[in-house]
N, C-alpha and C positions, 0 to 999 in steps of 0.2 A: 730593666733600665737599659736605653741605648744612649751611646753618647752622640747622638747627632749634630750636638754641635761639633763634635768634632769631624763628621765626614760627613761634609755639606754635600758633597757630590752626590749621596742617596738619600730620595726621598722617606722621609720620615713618616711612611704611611705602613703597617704592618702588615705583610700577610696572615693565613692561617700557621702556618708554621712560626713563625716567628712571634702570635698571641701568645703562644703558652710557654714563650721564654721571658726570662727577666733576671732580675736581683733586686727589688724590692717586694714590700709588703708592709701592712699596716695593718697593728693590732689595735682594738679599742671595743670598747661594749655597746660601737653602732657601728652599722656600715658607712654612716656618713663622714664620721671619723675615722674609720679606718681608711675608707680610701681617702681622704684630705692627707691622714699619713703620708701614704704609699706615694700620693702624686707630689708630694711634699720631697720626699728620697728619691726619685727619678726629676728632680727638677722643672719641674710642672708645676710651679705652687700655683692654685686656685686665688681669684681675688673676692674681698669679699664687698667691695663695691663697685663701680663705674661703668664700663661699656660692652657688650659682649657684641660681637661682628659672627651673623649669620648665613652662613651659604651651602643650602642643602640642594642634594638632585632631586626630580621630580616625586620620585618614587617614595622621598621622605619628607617630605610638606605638610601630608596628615600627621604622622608620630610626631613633630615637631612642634607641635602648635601649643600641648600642654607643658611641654620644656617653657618653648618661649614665655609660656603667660607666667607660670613658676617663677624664670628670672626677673620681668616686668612687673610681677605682684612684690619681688624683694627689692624691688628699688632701681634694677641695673637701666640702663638705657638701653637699646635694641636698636642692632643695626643690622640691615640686611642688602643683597642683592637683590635686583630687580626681580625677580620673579620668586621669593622667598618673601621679598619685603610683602608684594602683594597679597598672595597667601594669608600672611599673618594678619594684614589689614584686613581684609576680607573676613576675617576671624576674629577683629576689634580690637587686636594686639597694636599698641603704636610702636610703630619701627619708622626708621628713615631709612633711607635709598644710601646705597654705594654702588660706585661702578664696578664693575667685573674689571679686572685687569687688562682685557684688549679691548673695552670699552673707550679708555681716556681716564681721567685725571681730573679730581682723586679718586682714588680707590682703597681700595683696603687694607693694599701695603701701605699706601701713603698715611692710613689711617693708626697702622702700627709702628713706622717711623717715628710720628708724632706724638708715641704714647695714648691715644685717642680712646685704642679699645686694649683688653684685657685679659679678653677671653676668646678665642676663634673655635666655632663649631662650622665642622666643614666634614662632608660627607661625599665627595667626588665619587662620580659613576662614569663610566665610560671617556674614549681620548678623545673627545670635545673638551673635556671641562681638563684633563690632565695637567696643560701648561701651566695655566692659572693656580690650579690647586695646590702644586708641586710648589710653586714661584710662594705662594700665601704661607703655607707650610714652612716651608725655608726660612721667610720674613718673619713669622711668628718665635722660629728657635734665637733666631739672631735677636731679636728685639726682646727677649724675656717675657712674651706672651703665651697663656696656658691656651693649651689646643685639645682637643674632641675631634677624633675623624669618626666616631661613631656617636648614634643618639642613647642608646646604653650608658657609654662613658661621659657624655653630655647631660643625663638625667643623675647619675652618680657623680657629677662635679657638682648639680644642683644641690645633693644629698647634702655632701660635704662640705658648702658654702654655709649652707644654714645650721650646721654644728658648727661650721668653726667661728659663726657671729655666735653661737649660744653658749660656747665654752673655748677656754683655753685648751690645746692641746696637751696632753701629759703622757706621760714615758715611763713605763714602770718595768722590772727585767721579766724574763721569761719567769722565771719563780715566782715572784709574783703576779702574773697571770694565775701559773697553776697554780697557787693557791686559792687563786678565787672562784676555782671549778669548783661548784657542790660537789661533795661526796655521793649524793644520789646519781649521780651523774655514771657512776662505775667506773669513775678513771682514778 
């Protein structure tokens, strides 16, 4: 867990060094509940209805397309950038168009200003797309929007969206976990 909100001045995008730090974690008897946990304790909570705002680089259009239909088969609306939007269209996903940020107005910040969307999946490749991504990113922490800068953690918030409409989340101690390890287990 980083507290980005509190030093806005760096981008809230991780390196490899910095993936395999944290302080959270999420126990439960699916992955899709554990990570709802986990992103639940680093303040990310997932939603489990309304808008999700899409903007991937090129190179992720293909992986992205069974995320996208996933969210759009649960109900969410779909919004993307121009060339994301497309794609998905092209793929019978309905998305609507947003502007890219140096495009004009509205856009995607404006979109999270206004509480619009709820979830930003955002994948930035190379310093064309940096400004934008960096400014969306920012806009997301400040406005209480759950973010995905990977399609991994974007298919694992899908995971977790759909546990957390099938069940309430519960909390049990470490002991009770291990109690609930079989003994065939050899622990």
């Amino acid at each position: 867990m980083f507290p980005f909100n509190k030093f806005r001045e760096f981008d809230p995008i991780l390196g490899p060094e910095m993936r395999s730090t944290g302080e959270v974690m999420g126990i439960s008897d699916s992955f899709g509940s554990a990570f709802g946990k986990a992103q639940l304790a680093a303040d990310n909570v997932l939603p489990t209805e309304g808008a999700i705002f899409i903007t991937v680089n090129d190179s992720d259009k293909g992986s992205v397309t069974p995320i996208a239909r996933r969210f759009q088969e649960m109900g969410f609306t779909l919004f993307a950038t121009g060339g994301t939007a497309k794609h998905l269209r092209g793929r019978g996903i309905p998305v609507e168009t947003v502007l890219k940020i140096h495009e004009g107005r509205p856009n995607g910040i404006d979109m999270m200003l206004n509480g619009d969307v709820q979830l930003l999946i955002n994948t930035p490749l190379g310093k064309e797309s940096q400004r934008d991504d960096y400014t969306m990113r920012q806009a997301a922490i400040a406005n209480h929007v759950a973010y995905t800068t990977t399609l991994s953690a974007a298919n694992a918030a899908c995971d977790a969206i759909l546990s957390l409409r099938s069940r309430a989340l519960s909390v049990l101690s470490l002991q009770e976990w291990h109690a609930r390890i079989p003994k065939e287990a050899g622990v």
